[in-house]
Phi, psi and omega in degrees: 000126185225196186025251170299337199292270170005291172315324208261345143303314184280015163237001180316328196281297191315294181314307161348292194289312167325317179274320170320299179318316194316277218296316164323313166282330178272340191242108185310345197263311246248325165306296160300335162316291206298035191252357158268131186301319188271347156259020140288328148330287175289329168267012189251356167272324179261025158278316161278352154304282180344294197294314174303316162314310195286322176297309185269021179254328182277324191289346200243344169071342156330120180285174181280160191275156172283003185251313188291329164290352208258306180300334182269326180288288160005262174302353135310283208298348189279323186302320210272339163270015152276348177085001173306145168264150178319331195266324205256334166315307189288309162358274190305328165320295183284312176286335148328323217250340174282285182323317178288312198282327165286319177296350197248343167296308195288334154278340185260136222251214190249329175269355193277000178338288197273346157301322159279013185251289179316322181292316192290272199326309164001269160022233156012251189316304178262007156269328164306352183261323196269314174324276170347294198310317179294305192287323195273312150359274187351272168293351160309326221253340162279342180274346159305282172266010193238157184241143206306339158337294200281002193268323206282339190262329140328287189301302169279031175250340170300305164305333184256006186279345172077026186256134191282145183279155197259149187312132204076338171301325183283329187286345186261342145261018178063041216185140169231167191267130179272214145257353174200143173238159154255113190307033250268115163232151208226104176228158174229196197232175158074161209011184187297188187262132188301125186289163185350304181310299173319290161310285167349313192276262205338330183277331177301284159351320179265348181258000166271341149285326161224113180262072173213176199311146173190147181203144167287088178310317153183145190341334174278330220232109213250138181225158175241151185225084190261120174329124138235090170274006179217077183327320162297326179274333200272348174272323185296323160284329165298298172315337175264345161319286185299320178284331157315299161313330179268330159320308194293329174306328184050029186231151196283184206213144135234155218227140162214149170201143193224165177243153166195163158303121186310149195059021159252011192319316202296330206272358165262350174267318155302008163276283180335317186276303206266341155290309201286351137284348168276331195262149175327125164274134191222158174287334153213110194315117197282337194208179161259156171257080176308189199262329197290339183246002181229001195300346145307329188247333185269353182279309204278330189269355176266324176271122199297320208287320180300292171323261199302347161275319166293324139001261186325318193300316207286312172293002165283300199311320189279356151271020186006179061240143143083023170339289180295343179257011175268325200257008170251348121344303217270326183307319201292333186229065184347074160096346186312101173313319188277286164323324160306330182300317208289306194317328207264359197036054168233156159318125144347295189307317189275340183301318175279343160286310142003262178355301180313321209277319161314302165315314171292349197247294187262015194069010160228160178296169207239325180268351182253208218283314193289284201322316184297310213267321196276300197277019186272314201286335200276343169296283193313314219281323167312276224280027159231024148063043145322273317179008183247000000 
């Protein structure tokens, strides 16, 4: 073993404690692991096993051996029954492949041309094999220690994290990755927040009836992930969802949801979170709430001065009698006079003194072009406790 191999054997020890330090500082799981001395211990012998292995299977031009695989799964399952998540697996991962490429920059000399050449060509191919090895390790050593909630909750913080899922992983929970999801997040208000446990039987309950990725985003707030390959059926599923939660939950809901692709995700779940801060709390949620029903109100919660002029409207409005809840009866059943009566069990006759009593109060008709865009928004905006 000469030139580059050589360097990068006599620094393995070194490069070690570095990547090691690497990971501790960045991966918050992988931190708490080492706060125990011996598997701090332990990840700092295979980060110099690893690397050393690798100088001499590349100097040799050699793929890794079924014994150099065993050993690589061997120390997965030990990360994955340790509780490291799929997301922080891929992490450490990612920072290998940073790390080695900086160790082989920082020994090679001028003269090292076909050794970095040979080295760089290596690469690829047997770390991607050594990957495999590691990621199924992995998962065996998370079906040990993780209970399937929390494994289902794993993926889908992977998924929605845009990280690729490791092979086998969707199949072993009985669920596959798709190419598109409709993104559902579910939050609800009022009384304390369910501990830790509580979410769990509630995420467990639910996956008995739907099996598909779903996770708590915060302690309020539960988002799903529904396969679409037929988008109308997959919103229609995402709603029995969402009425399932809310029953177990016993608290009223908002609902918002977008569709995206896999590995685009975050930005259709952050559209999802943002409806569903805007859209109406209801104790059983009538609907899902898309970008096409709330896009007036996600225009209106970005601008402060617009927010506080509808504002103003909703407390005029509060002198009823019962407004807000007249002009939301009459938008829902788009303008129908007579039907808005009978929901509301009043007289034609009183639907129209109301009215009245609006127009005197903000200036606008309930029926004409301003009155819909305007008090429509002034509606939502009450009745998703802006304002509250």
């Amino acid at each position: 073993m000469e030139g580059l191999y050589k360097l990068l054997w006599d620094r393995a020890d070194s490069n070690a404690r570095r990547a090691v330090d690497v990971y501790v500082s960045e991966l918050a799981e992988f931190r708490s692991v080492a706060e125990d001395p011996r598997a701090r211990a332990s990840m700092l012998d295979f980060a110099v096993l690893l690397r050393r292995r690798e100088v001499e299977l590349a100097a040799d031009g050699a793929p890794f051996t079924d014994k150099d695989l065993a050993v690589l799964a061997a120390y997965g399952e030990q990360r994955g029954a340790q509780g490291v998540s799929l997301s922080s697996r891929q992490r450490v991962l990612d920072l290998h492949d940073v790390l080695t490429l900086r160790e082989i920059h920082e020994a090679a000399g001028l003269n090292e041309v076909d050794h970095v050449t040979a080295m760089i060509g290596w690469l690829p191919p047997n770390c991607l094999t050594g990957q495999r090895a590691y990621a199924q390790g992995f998962l065996n050593g998370q079906q040990r220690s993780l209970s399937f909630v929390k494994r289902v909750q794993d993926l889908a913080s992977t998924l929605l994290a845009d990280i690729s899922v490791v092979p086998g992983f969707a199949e072993s929970l009985n669920m596959r990755v798709a190419d598109r999801y409709v993104i559902t997040v579910v939050r609800f208000s009022g009384g304390p927040l369910p501990t830790d446990r509580r979410r769990e039987e509630v995420v467990g309950a639910l996956l008995k009836h739907y099996r598909v990725p779903m996770t708590w985003c915060e302690p309020n707030e539960l988002v799903a992930l529904l396969p679409c390959d037929d988008t109308e059926a997959a919103q229609e599923h995402a709603l029995c969802l969402v009425r399932d939660f809310a029953h177990m939950v016993g608290r009223p809901c908002a609902t918002g949801a977008a569709t995206g692709r896999t590995h685009a995700l975050g930005e259709a779940s952050a559209l999802a979170r943002r409806i569903s801060q805007v859209a109406r709390i209801e104790t059983v949620p009538s609907r899902l709430h898309l970008l096409a029903d709330t896009f007036v109100e996600l225009g209106a919660a970005q601008l402060p001065q617009v927010d506080d002029w509808l504002h103003e409207l909703a407390q005029r409005l509060a002198k009823g009698p019962d407004l807000v809840a007249t002009l939301d009866a009459f938008y829902r059943h788009d303008m129908n006079r007579l039907h808005t009566a009978g929901t509301l069990h009043i007289h034609p006759r009183t639907l129209d003194y109301r009215f009245r009593r609006v127009r005197e109060l903000v200036g606008m008709d309930p029926g004409s072009l301003q009155g819909v865009r305007v008090l429509s928004a002034v509606v939502a905006r009450v009745l998703a406790g802006r304002w509250g």
